[in-house]
One Martini backbone bead per residue (centre of mass of N, CA, C, O) as a GRO file, in nm:
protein
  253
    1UNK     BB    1   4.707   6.972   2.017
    2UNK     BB    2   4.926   7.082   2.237
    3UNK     BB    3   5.067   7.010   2.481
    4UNK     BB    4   5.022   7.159   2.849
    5UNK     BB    5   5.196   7.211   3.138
    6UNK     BB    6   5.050   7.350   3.365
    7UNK     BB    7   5.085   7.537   3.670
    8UNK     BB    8   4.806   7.702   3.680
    9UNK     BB    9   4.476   7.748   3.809
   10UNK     BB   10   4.199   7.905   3.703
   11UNK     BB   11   3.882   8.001   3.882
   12UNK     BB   12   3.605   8.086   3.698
   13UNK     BB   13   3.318   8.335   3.776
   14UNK     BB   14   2.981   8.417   3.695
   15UNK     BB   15   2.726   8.722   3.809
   16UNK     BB   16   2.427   8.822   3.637
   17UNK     BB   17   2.152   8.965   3.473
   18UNK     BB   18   2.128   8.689   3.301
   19UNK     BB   19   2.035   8.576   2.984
   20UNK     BB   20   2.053   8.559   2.713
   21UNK     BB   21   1.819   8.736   2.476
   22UNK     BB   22   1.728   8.914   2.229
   23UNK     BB   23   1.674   9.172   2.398
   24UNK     BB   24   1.889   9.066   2.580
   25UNK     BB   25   2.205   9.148   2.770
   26UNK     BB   26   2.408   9.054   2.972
   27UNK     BB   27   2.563   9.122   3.293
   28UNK     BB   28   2.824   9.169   3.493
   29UNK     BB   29   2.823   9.141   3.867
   30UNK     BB   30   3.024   8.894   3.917
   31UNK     BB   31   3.362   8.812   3.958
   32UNK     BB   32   3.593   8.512   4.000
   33UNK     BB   33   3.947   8.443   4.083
   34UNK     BB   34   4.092   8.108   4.151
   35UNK     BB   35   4.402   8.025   4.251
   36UNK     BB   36   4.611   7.688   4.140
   37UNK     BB   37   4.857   7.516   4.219
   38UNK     BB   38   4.890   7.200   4.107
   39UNK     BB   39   4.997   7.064   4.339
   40UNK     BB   40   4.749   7.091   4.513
   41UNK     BB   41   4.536   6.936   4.382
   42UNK     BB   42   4.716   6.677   4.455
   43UNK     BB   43   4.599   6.607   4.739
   44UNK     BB   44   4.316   6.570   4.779
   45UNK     BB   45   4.008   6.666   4.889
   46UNK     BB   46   4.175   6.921   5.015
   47UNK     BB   47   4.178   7.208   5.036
   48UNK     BB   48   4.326   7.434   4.946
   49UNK     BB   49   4.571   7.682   5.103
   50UNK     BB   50   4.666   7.783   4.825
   51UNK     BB   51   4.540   8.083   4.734
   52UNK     BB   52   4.439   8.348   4.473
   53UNK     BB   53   4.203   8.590   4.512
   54UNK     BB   54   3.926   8.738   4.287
   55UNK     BB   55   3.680   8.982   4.355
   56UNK     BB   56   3.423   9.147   4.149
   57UNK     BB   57   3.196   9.395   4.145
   58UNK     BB   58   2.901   9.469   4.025
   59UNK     BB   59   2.642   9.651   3.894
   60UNK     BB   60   2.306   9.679   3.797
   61UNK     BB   61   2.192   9.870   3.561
   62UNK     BB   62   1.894   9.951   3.678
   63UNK     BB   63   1.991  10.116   3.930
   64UNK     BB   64   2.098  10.324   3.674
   65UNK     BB   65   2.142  10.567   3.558
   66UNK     BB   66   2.311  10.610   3.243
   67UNK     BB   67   2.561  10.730   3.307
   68UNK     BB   68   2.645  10.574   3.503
   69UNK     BB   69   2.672  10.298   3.393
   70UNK     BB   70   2.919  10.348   3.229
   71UNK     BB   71   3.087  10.281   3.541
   72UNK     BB   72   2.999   9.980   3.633
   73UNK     BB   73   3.157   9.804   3.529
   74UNK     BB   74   3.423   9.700   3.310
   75UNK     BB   75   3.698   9.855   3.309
   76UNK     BB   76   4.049   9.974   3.294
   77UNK     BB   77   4.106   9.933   3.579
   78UNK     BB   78   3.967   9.618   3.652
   79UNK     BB   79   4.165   9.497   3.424
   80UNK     BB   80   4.393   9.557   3.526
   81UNK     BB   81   4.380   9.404   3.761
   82UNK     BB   82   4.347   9.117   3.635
   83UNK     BB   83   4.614   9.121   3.524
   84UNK     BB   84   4.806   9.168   3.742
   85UNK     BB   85   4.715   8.917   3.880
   86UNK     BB   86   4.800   8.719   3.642
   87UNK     BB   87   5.099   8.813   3.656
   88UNK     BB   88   5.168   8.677   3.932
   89UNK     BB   89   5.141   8.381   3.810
   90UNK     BB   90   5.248   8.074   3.744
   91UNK     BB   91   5.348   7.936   3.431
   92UNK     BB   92   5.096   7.832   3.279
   93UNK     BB   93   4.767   7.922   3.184
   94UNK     BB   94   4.420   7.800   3.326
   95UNK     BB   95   4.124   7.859   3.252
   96UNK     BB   96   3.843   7.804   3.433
   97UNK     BB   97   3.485   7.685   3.353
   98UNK     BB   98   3.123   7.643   3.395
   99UNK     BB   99   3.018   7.656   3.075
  100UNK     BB  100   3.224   7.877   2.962
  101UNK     BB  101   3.244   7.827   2.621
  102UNK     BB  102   2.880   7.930   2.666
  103UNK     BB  103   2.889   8.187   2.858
  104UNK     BB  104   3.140   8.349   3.022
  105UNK     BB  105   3.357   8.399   2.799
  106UNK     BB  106   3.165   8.546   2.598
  107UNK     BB  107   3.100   8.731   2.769
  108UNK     BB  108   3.349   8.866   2.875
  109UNK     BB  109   3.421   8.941   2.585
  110UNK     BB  110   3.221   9.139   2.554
  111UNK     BB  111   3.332   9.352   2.795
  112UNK     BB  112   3.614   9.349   2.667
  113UNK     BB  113   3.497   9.538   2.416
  114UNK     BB  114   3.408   9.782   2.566
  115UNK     BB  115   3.708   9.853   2.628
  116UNK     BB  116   3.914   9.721   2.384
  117UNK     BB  117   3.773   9.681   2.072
  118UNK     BB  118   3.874   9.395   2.109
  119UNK     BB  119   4.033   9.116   2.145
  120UNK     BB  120   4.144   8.905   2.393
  121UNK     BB  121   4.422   8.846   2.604
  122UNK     BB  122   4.558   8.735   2.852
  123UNK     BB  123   4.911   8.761   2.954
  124UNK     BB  124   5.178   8.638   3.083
  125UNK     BB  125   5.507   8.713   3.240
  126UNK     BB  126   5.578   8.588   2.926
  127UNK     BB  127   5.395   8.671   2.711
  128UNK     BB  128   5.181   8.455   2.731
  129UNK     BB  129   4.877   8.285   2.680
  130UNK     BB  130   4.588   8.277   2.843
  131UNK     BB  131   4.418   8.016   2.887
  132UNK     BB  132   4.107   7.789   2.830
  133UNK     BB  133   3.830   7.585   3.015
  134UNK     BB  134   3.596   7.323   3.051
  135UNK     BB  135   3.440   7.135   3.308
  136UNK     BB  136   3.204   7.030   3.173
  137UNK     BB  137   3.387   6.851   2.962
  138UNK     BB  138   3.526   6.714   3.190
  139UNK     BB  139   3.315   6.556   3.337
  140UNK     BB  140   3.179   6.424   3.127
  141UNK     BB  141   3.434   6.243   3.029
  142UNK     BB  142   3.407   6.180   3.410
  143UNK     BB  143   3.146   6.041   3.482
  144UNK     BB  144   3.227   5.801   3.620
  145UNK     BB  145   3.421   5.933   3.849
  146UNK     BB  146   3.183   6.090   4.013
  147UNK     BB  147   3.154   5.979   4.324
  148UNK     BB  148   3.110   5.893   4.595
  149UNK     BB  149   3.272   6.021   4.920
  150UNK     BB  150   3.322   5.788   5.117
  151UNK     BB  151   3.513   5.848   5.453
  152UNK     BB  152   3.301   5.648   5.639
  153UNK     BB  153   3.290   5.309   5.695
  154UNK     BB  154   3.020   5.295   5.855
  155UNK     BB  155   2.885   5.374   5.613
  156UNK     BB  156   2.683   5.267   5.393
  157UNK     BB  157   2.664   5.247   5.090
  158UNK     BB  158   2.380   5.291   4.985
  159UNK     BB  159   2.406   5.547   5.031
  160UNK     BB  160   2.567   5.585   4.742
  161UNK     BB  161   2.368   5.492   4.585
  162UNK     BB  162   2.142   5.668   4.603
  163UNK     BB  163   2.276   5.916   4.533
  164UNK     BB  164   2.267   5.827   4.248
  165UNK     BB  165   1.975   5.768   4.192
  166UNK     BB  166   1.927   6.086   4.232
  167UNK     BB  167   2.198   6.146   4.119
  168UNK     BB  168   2.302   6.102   3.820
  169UNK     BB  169   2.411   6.046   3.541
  170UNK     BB  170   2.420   6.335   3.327
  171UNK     BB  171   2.475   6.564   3.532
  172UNK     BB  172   2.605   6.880   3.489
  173UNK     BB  173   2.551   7.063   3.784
  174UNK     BB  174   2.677   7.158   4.021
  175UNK     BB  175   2.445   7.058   4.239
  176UNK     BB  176   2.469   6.794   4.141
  177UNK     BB  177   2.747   6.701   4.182
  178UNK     BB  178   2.786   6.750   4.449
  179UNK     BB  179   2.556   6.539   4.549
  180UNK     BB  180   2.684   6.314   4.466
  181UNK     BB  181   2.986   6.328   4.556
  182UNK     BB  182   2.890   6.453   4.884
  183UNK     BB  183   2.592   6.514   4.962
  184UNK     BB  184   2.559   6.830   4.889
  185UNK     BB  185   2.536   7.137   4.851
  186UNK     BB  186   2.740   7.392   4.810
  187UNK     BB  187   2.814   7.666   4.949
  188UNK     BB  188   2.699   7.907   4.814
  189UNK     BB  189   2.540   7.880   4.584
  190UNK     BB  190   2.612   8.132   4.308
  191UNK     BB  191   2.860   8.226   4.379
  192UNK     BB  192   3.121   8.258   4.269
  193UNK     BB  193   3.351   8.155   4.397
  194UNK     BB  194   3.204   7.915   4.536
  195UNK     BB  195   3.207   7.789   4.243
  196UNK     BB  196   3.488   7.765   4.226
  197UNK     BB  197   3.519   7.566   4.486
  198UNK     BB  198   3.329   7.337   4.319
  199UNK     BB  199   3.545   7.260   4.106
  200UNK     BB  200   3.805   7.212   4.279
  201UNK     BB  201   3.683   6.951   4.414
  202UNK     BB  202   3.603   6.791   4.176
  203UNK     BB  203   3.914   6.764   4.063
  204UNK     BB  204   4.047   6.628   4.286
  205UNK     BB  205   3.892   6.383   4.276
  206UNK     BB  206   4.023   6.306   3.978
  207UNK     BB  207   4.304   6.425   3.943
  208UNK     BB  208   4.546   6.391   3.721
  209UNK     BB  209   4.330   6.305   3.505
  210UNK     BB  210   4.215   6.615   3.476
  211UNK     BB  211   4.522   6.762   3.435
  212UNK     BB  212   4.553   6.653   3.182
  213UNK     BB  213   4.306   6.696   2.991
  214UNK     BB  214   4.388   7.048   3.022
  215UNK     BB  215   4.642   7.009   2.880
  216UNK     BB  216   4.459   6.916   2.587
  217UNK     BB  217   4.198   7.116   2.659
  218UNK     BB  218   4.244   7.452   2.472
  219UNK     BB  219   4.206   7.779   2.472
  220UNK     BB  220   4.190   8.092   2.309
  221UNK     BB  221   4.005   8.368   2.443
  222UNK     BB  222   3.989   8.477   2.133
  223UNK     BB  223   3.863   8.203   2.027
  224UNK     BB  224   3.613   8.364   2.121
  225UNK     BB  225   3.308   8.408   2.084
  226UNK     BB  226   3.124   8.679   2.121
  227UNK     BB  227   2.811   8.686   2.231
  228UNK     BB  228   2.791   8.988   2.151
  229UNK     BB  229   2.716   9.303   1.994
  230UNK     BB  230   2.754   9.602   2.041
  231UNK     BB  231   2.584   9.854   2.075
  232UNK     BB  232   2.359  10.130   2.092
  233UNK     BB  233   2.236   9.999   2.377
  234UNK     BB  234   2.538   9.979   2.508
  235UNK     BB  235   2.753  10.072   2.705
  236UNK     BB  236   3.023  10.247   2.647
  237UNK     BB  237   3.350  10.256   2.655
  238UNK     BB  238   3.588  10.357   2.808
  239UNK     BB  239   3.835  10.495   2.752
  240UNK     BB  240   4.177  10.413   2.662
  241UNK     BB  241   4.453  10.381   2.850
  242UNK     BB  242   4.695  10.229   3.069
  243UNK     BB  243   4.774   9.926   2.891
  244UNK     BB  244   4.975   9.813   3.048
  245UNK     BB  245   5.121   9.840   3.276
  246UNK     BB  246   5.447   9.834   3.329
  247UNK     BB  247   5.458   9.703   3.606
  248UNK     BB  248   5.501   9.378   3.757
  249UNK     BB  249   5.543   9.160   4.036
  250UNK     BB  250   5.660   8.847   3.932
  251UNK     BB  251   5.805   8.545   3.856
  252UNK     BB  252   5.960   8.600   3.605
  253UNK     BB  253   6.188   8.851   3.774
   0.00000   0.00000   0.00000
């Protein structure tokens, strides 16, 4: 795979109805996408001061009459912000999620294929596609680089010892990456958001080689299996409208 050098990373999570199983679909009910400029990640451990963010809810279909529910989720207009968002970013791009490949990336495909009956790709305002990766994966390959981040000199390591001894290397549940890492559990974990901001912080501890590491380590969003195949008991996608839109203001222009 050809190495591409990212200039923004998309950090991406949903929060869902649940997990697949065979009699169960889950649907998306939180999307956020947290976009930042690659130098930006490599401040040292310090938030990035400049994100572009985007969060939309979804209601849970139990909550819906069957009717209502075919408009509750993600349609042909909330898709287009999507787009718009992504296109307002300078290229090339990659979404990060964690343990993307195997959870998000294929719901996400799955809502997708409501909307638009196949295969999608998001692309960038120079009509190239956003790819996407897992930081599961990178977390995996940069597991010894993941410690306590001790910036307090007074405070004993041995401090630091403790948290690996608890939360050992091999766990890579954001809960635990956190607990290792800083000492504490990131603040609202599973809201979406949130868990996109422990995944930002996470990478900054590792700096430029996992900022390399995802520049070759990526997929077309296109080429994730869809989750699960939609059929006759899943709420059929609204018509397709305008998509997209003709224009936006982007870095392109």
């Amino acid at each position: 795979m050809n190495s591409i050098k990212f200039s923004t990373f998309v950090f991406f999570d949903t929060e869902t109805t649940g997990l697949l199983r065979e009699d169960f679909h889950p649907r998306i009910t939180e999307l956020s996408m947290v976009a930042v400029n690659r130098v930006d990640l490599l401040n040292g451990v310090k938030t990035p001061r400049v994100q572009n963010k985007i969060s939309l809810c979804f209601n849970p279909l139990s909550e819906f009459h069957p009717v209502a529910a075919k408009i509750s989720g993600l349609n042909i207009r909330n898709l287009q912000t999507l787009e718009l968002f992504i296109r307002r970013l300078n290229p090339p791009i990659c979404i990060i999620a964690q343990n993307g490949y195997r959870f998000d990336f294929p719901l996400l495909q799955a809502e997708l294929l409501r909307v638009k009956y196949h295969s999608f790709d998001f692309l960038d305002c120079k009509e190239n596609p956003v790819y996407c990766s897992d930081s599961l994966d990178l977390f995996k390959e940069f597991d010894d680089k993941l410690i306590p981040q001790n910036t307090d000199e007074s405070i004993d390591r041995s401090a630091d010892e403790s948290l690996i001894e608890k939360f050992p290397h091999g766990r890579f549940s954001l809960s635990a990456l956190s607990q290792r890492v800083f000492g504490s559990i990131h603040v609202n974990a599973h809201n979406a958001e949130a868990d996109c901001i422990a995944v930002i912080k996470l990478i900054q501890v590792l700096g430029d080689s996992a900022l390399s590491w995802l520049d070759s380590n990526y997929r077309k969003l296109s080429d994730i299996k869809t989750m699960y195949t939609v059929n006759e008991s899943d709420p059929t996608p609204l018509p397709p409208d305008q998509f997209p839109i003709d224009h936006v203001q982007s870095p392109c222009d």
